[in-house]
GUKEZA-854833 format. One record per residue (C-alpha): x negated, y, z negated; residue in one letter. Coordinates in steps of 0.25 Angstrom, whole numbers, padded with zeros to 4 digits, always signed. Layout:
N
XYZA/...
***
This chain:
106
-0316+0353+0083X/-0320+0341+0093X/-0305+0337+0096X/-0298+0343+0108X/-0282+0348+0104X/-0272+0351+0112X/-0277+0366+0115X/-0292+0363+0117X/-0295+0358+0131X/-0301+0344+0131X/-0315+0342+0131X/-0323+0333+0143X/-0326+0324+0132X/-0311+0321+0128X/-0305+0320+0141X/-0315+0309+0143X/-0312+0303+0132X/-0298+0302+0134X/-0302+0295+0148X/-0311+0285+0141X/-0295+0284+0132X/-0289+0282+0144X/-0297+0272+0152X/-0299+0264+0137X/-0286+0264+0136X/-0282+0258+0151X/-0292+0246+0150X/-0288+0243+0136X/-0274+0242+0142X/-0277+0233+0155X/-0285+0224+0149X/-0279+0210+0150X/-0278+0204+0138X/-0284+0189+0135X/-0271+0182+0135X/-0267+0188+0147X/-0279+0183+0155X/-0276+0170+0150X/-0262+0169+0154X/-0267+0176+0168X/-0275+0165+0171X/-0267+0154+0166X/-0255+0162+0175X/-0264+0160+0188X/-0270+0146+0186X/-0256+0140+0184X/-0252+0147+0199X/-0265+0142+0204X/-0262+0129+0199X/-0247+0131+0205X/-0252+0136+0219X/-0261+0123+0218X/-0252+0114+0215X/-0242+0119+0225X/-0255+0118+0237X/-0256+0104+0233X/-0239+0101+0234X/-0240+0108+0247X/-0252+0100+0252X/-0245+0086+0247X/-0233+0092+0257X/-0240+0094+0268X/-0248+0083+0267X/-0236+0075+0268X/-0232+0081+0283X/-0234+0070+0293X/-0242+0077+0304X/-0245+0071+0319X/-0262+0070+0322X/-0259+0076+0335X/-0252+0087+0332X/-0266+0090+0322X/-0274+0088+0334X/-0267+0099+0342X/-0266+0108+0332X/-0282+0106+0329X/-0285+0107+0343X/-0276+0119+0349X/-0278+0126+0337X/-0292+0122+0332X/-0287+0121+0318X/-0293+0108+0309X/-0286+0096+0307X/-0283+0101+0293X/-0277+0114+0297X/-0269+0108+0308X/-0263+0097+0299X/-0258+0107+0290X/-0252+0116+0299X/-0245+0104+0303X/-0241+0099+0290X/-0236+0113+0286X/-0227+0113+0298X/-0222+0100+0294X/-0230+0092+0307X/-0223+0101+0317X/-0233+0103+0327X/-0224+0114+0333X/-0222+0124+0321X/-0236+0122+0317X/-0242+0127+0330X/-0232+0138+0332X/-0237+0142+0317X/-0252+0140+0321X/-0250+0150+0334X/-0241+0162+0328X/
***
């Protein structure tokens, strides 16, 4: 009799079988089915396409800040940051020269 009951110890071979069991079983149970890949990416591309969207509203914003040339041209030179970065520090602190250097040295 090849079987193991309940009062015969197990053999090597059917404990490891019972292991294979087990593993099989897990995986068949994690995987991700089709669908759901396809609602996953579909789930992320429309928060990319949100994130973007909202960069872009936040860009038109700022751009709209009016900001002086001098205060660029401090903040450029005491603080050797481009003109890009300088500008947008600025225009995030709404032009205030003060708050944007109190920012840039904390």
């Amino acid at each position: 009799m090849a079987t193991a009951t309940a009062s015969q110890p197990k053999t090597h071979d059917d404990i490891k079988t019972a292991d294979l069991e087990k593993v099989t079983d897990y995986v068949e149970d994690s995987e991700i089915k089709d669908k759901d890949i396809g609602k996953r990416i579909s789930l992320i591309a429309s928060r990319r396409a949100k994130e973007a969207e909202e960069r872009q509203r936040r860009e038109k914003e700022l751009s709209k800040v009016p900001i002086n040339k001098e205060d660029v041209e401090l903040i450029m030179n005491d603080l050797e940051m481009s003109r890009s970065q300088a500008e947008r520090q600025l225009r995030e602190h709404d032009g205030d020269l003060i708050a944007t250097l109190v920012t840039l040295t904390n």
